[in-house]
N, C-alpha and C positions, 0 to 999 in steps of 0.2 A: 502626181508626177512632180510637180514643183515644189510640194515640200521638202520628196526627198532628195529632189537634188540640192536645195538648201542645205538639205539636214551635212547630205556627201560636203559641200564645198565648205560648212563651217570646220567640217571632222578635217578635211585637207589644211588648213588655215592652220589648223590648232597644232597640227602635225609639223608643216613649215617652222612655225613661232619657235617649236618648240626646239627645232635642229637650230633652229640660227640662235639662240639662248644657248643653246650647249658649246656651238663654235665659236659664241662670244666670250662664254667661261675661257673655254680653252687660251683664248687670244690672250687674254687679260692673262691668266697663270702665265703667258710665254712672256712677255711684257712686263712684268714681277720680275722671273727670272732674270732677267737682260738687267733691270733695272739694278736689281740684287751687286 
């Protein structure tokens, strides 16, 4: 049992990480813009 729920909370993590890297791209391209 406890592995897999490791195994679950690293896969959520990864998942997290990875939307907040895309809406950090996003900020920066807007941020660019403005700056442009």
């Amino acid at each position: 049992m406890r592995r897999t729920l490791r195994r679950l909370r690293i896969r959520l993590v990864r998942r997290v990480t990875r939307q907040i890297r895309l809406e950090l791209k996003q900020l920066e391209r807007q941020t660019d813009l403005t700056l442009d």
